[in-house]
C-alpha positions as CSV (number, residue, x, y, z in Angstrom):
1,X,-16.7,15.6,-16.9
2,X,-16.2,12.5,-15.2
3,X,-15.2,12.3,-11.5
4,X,-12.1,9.7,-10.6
5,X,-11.3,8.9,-7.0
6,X,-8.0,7.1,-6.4
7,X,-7.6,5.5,-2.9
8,X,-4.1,6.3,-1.9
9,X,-1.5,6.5,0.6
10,X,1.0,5.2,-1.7
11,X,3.7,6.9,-3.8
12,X,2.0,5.1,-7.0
13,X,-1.3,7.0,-6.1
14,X,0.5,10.0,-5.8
15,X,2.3,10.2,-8.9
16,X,-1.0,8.8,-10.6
17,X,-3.2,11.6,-9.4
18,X,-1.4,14.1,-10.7
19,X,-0.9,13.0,-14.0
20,X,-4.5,11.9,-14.2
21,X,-5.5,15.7,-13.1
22,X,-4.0,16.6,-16.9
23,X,-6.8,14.4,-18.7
24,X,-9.4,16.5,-20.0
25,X,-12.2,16.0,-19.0
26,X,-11.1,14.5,-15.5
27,X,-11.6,15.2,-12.2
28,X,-9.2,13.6,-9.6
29,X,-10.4,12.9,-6.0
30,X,-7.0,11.3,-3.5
31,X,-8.3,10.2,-0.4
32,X,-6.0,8.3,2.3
33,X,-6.5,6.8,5.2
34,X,-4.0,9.1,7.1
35,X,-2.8,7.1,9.3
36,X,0.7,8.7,9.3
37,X,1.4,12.7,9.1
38,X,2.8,12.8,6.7
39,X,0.5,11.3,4.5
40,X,-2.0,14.0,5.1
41,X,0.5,16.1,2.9
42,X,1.0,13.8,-0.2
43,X,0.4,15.8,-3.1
44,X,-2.6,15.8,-5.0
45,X,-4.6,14.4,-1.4
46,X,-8.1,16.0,-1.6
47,X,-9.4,13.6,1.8
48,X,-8.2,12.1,4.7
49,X,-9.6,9.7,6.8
50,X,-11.3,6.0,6.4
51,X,-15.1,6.1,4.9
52,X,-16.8,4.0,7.7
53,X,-16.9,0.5,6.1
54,X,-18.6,-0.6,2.6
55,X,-22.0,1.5,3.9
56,X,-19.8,5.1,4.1
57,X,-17.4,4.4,0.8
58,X,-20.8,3.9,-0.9
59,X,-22.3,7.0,0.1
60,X,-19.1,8.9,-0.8
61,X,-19.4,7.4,-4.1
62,X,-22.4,8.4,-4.6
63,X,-22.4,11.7,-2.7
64,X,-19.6,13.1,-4.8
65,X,-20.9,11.5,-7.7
66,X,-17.9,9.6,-8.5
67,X,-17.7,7.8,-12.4
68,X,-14.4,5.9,-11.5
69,X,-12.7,4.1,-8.7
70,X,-9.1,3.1,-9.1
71,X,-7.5,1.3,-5.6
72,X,-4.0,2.1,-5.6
73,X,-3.6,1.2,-1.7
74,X,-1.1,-0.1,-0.2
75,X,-0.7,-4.1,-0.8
76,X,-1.5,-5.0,2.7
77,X,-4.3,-2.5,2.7
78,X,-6.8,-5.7,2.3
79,X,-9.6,-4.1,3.6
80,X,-10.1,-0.9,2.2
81,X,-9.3,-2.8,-1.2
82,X,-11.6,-5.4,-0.9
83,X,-14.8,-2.3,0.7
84,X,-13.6,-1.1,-2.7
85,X,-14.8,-4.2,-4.5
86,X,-18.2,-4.6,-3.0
87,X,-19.1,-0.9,-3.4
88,X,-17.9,-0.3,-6.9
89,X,-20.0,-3.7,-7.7
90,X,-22.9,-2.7,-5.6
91,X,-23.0,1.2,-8.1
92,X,-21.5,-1.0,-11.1
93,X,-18.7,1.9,-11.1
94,X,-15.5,0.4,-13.4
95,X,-12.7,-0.2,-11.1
96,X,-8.7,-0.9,-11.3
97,X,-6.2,-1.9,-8.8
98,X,-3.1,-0.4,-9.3
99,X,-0.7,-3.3,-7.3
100,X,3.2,-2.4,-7.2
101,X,5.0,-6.1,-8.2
102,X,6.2,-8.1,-5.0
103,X,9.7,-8.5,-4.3
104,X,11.1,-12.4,-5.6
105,X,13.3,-14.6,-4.0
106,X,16.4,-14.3,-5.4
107,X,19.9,-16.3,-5.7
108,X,21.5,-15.9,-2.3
109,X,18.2,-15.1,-0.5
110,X,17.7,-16.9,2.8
111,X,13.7,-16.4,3.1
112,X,10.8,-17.9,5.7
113,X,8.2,-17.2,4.2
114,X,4.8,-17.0,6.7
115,X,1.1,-15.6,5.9
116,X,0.9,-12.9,8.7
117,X,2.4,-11.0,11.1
118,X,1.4,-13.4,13.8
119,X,3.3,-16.3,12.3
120,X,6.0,-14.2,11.7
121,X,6.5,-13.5,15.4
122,X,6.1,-17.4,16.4
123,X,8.8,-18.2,13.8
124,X,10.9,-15.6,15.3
125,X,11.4,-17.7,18.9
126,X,13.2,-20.2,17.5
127,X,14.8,-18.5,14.8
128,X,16.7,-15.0,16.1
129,X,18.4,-13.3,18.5
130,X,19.0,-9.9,17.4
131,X,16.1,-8.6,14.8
132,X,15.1,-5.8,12.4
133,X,11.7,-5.1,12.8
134,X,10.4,-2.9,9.9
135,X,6.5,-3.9,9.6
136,X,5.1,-0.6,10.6
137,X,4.3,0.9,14.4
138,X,1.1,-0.7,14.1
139,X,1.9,-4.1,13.6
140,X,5.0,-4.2,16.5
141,X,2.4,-4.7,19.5
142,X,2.6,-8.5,18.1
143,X,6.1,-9.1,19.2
144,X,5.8,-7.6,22.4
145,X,5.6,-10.7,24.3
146,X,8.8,-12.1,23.0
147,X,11.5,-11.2,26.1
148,X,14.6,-13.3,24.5
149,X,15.0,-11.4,21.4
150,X,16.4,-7.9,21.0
151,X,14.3,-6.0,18.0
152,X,15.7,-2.7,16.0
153,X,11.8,-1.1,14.9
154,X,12.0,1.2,12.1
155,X,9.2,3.6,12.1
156,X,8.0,6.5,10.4
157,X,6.5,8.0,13.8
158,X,7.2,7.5,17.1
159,X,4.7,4.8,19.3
160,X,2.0,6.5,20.9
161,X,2.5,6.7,24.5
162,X,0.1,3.6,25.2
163,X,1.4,1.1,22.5
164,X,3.0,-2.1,23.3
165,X,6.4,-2.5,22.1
166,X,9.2,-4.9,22.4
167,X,12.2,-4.4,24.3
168,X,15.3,-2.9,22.0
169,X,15.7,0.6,20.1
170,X,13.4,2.5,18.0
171,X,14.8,4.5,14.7
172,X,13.1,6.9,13.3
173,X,13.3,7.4,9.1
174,X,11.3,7.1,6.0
175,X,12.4,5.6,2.5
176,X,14.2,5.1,0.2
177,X,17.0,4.1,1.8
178,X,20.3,3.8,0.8
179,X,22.2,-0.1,0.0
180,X,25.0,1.3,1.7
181,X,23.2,2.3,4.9
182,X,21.3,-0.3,5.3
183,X,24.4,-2.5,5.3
184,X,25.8,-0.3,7.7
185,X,22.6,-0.5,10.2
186,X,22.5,-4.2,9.6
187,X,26.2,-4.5,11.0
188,X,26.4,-1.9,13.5
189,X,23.1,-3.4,15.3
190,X,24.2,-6.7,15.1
191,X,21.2,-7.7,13.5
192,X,20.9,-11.5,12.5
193,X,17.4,-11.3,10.9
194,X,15.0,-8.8,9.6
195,X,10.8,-9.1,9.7
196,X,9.4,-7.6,6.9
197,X,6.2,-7.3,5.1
198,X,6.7,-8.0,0.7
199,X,5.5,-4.6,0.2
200,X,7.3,-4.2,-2.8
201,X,8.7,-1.3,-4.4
202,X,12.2,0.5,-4.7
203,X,12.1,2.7,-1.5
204,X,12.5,-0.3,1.1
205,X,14.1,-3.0,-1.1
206,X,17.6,-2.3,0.2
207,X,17.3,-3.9,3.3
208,X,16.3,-7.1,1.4
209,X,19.1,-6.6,-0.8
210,X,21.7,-6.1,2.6
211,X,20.3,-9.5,4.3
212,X,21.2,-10.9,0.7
213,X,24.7,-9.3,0.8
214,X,25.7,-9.9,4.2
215,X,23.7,-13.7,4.7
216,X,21.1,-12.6,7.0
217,X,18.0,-14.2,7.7
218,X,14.5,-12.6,6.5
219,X,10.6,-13.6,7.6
220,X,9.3,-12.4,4.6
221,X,5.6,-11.6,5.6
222,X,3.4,-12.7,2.2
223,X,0.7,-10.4,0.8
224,X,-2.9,-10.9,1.7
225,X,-5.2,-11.9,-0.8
226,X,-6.5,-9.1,-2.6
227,X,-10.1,-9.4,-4.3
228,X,-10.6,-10.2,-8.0
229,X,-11.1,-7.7,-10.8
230,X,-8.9,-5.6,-13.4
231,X,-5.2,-4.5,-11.8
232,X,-1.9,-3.3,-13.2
233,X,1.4,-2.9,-11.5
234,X,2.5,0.4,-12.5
235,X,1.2,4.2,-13.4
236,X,1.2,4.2,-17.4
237,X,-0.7,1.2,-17.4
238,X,-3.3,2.4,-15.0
239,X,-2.9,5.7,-17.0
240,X,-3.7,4.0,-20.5
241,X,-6.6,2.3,-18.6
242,X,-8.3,5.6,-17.5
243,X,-7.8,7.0,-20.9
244,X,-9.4,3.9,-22.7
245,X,-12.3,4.0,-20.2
246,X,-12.9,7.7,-20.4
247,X,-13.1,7.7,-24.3
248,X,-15.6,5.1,-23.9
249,X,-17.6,6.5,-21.8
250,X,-17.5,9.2,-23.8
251,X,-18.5,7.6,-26.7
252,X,-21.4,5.6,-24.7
253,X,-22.7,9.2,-23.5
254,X,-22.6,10.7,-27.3
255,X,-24.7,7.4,-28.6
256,X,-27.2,7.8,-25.4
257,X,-28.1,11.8,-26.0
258,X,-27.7,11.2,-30.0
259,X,-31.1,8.1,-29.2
260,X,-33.1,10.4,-27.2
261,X,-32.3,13.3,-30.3
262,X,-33.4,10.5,-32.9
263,X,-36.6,9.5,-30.4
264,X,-38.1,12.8,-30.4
């Protein structure tokens, strides 16, 4: 039996888990950081919660004896994914990234591209008047500051009683959404320019295909740079890559008992 953990909190880890769990031979472990409710209650989640840095992912791994680490976080989940790097290399444990594709810039895309959320709220000064914010309730307290612009925030949850947040309206909603409501938010709100991080992805491309549509502006926050190592964009593949691993290790396991049969 050999013991997979898949670091989640995406829909790709989801619908991996559970069609890993119907491998022979496999045992699946979902863990996710949590950090929304209702990711708590994503099937297939066995743990919730962050591991304590590289020092407490690498006594999980070895706690639960895991075999296989496959990081199917979130694309800006740069931290966890790169914790994952140095403790699958420090127990020499095989590891895959499973990386949905980005979103491309398209004909009739008007795009400013920046490399952070911080530089996405500089450009925004000089940029916007009426903005759709939909970078998630933990990245908002960076546009608090900014007093001239009105900002429609898209959130899974409501802000927590304490957190900063810019003057405007909060909605409350969770993908996928709809081309023909997002069109309709876009024009009832007034909205003249969306932030948004490239997640990727079909729930949340509509709003990038609206701005497209109706010739709106978008700071397109890039990805962070994610470590090296094997990845794949999508389920089978990461699928096919268990099952080629698993037979190997397989095979590695029979030729290791079949030398100490031959020794004695």
């Amino acid at each position: 039996m050999k013991r997979l953990l898949i670091l989640g909190g995406t829909k790709e880890a989801s619908q991996l888990a559970i069609k890993a769990a119907t491998i022979s031979n496999v045992e699946v472990r979902l863990s996710v950081a949590g950090r929304t409710t209702q990711a708590r209650y994503q099937v297939g989640v066995t743990r919730v919660g962050g591991f304590g840095g590289v020092p407490g992912l690498i006594k999980y791994l070895q706690d639960d004896a895991i075999d296989i680490l496959i990081d199917a976080t979130h694309p800006f989940a740069a931290k966890i994914s790169l914790h994952a790097a140095v403790a699958a290399k420090e127990l020499d444990l095989p590891r895959l990234m499973l990386i949905r594709p980005e979103w491309l810039l398209q004909a009739g895309d008007n795009w400013l591209e920046v490399d952070s959320i911080i530089n996405a709220a500089k450009i925004l000064e000089e940029n916007a008047k009426r903005v759709f914010l939909a970078v998630g309730r933990q990245q908002i307290i960076h546009f608090a500051y900014i007093d001239n612009i009105w900002f429609l925030m898209r959130l899974i949850e409501p802000p927590k009683q304490d957190d900063l947040i810019p003057k405007g309206s909060v909605i409350l909603d969770r993908g996928p959404f709809k081309l023909i409501k997002e069109k309709e938010l876009l024009i009832e709100h007034q909205i003249d320019t969306i932030v948004s991080k490239n997640s990727g992805g079909d729930a949340t491309i509509a709003k990038i295909t609206a701005a497209r549509e109706l010739g709106i502006k978008v700071v397109m926050v890039n990805r962070p740079q994610l470590p090296l190592g094997e990845r794949v964009n999508n389920v089978e593949d990461a699928l096919r890559w268990l099952l080629l691993l698993k037979n190997a290790l397989w095979c590695s396991s029979l030729f290791f008992f079949s030398q100490i049969l031959l020794a004695r």
